[in-house]
N, C-alpha and C positions, 0 to 999 in steps of 0.2 A: 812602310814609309812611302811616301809620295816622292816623286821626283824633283829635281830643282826648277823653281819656274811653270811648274804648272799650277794651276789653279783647283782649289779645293772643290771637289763635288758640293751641289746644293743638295741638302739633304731633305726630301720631300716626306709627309707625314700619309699616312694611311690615310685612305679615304673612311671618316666618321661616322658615313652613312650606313644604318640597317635595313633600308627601304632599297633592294634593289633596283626597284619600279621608279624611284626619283636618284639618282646619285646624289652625291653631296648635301642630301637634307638629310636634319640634324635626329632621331629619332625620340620618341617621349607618346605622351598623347595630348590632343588638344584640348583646350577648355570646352567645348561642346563633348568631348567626349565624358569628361569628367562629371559635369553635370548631366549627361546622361544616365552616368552609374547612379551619382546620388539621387535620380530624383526615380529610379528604380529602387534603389533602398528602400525610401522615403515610405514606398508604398506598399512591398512589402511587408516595412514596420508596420505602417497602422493598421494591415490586417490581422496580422499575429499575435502582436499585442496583445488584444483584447482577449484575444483566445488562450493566451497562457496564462493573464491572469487571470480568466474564470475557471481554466483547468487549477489553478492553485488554489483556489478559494476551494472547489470541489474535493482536492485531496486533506487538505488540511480538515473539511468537514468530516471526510473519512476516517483522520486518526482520532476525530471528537467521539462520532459514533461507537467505533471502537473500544475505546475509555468508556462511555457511558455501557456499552453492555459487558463488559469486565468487571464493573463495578454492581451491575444487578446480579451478577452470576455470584461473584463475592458475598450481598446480601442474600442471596437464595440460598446459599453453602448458611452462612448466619443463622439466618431463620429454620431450616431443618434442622439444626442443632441444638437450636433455644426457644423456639417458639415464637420470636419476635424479631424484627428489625434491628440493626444498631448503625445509627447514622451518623457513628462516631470513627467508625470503621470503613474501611474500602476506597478513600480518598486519594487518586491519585495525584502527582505533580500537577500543578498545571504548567500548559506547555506558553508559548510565546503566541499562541493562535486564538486557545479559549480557557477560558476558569472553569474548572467543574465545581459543581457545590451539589448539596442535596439538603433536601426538607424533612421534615424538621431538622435543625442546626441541633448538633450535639445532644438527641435525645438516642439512648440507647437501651430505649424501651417501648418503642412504637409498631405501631400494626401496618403502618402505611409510610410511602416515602415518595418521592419525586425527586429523581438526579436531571440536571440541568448544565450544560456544556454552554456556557457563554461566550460569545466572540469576545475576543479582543484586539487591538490596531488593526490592521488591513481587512483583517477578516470582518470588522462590523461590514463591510461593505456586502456583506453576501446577503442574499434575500430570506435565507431560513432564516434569519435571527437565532435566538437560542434555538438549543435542542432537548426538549427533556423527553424522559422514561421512568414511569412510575410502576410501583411492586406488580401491578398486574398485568406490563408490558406495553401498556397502552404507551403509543408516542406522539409527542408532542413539538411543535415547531413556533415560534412567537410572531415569524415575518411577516406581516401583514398580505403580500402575495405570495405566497410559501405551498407549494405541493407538498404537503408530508411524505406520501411515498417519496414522490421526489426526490426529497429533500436528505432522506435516512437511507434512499441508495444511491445517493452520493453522487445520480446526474444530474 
């Protein structure tokens, strides 16, 4: 309790400031600092960017490839068994990247075949285009500037 007739202390607030170098400024950061960060970001993004998506386009070509020699190895188990092809046979899912199909459609009685991994959404963007692989291993690309090797090791 205070005494009678004296007056209440004024009660003073901390000083606000985190800048020991200025007292009493308020801390935060400035708009030039701000747009400094972002226009660092900025340029960062546009370099990377590009770079994961064509690492993506690359990987996804990978799980193609994949599929496509799963599915020759499946017809080559086929044919030592039977003496022939069956194009009815070995068909995986297709994934959200590319359609597999092979040639002849539903003959399962052929000497010869052609499986082919087709882009789809994001992936037409890639420069292999399809990808095929026919009974005798030979492989095939549709892109018009398309490295085959390239393109089937997946850099």
């Amino acid at each position: 309790m205070r005494p009678p007739g004296m007056a209440p202390a004024p009660l003073t607030m901390p000083s606000q400031s985190a800048n020991p170098c200025h007292p009493g400024s308020a801390s935060g950061f400035t708009l030039l600092e701000l747009l400094t960060v972002i226009a660092i970001l900025g340029i960062l993004l546009t370099i990377a960017l590009p770079s994961y998506r064509s690492y993506l386009l690359r990987v996804h070509r990978t799980d193609a490839v994949s599929e496509l020699l799963e599915l020759a190895q499946c017809q080559e188990r086929w044919f030592a068994q039977n003496g022939r092809f069956d194009t009815t046979r070995c068909l995986p899912a297709n994934s959200d990247y590319y359609a597999i199909r092979i040639t002849p459609e539903n003959d399962s009685d052929t000497l010869a075949y052609v499986a082919w991994a087709d882009p789809l959404g994001a992936q037409q963007a890639d420069i292999c285009g399809s990808l095929g692989l026919d009974q005798t291993g030979l492989r095939r690309v549709t892109g018009s500037e398309a490295d085959i090797g390239r393109c089937w090791r997946a850099r």
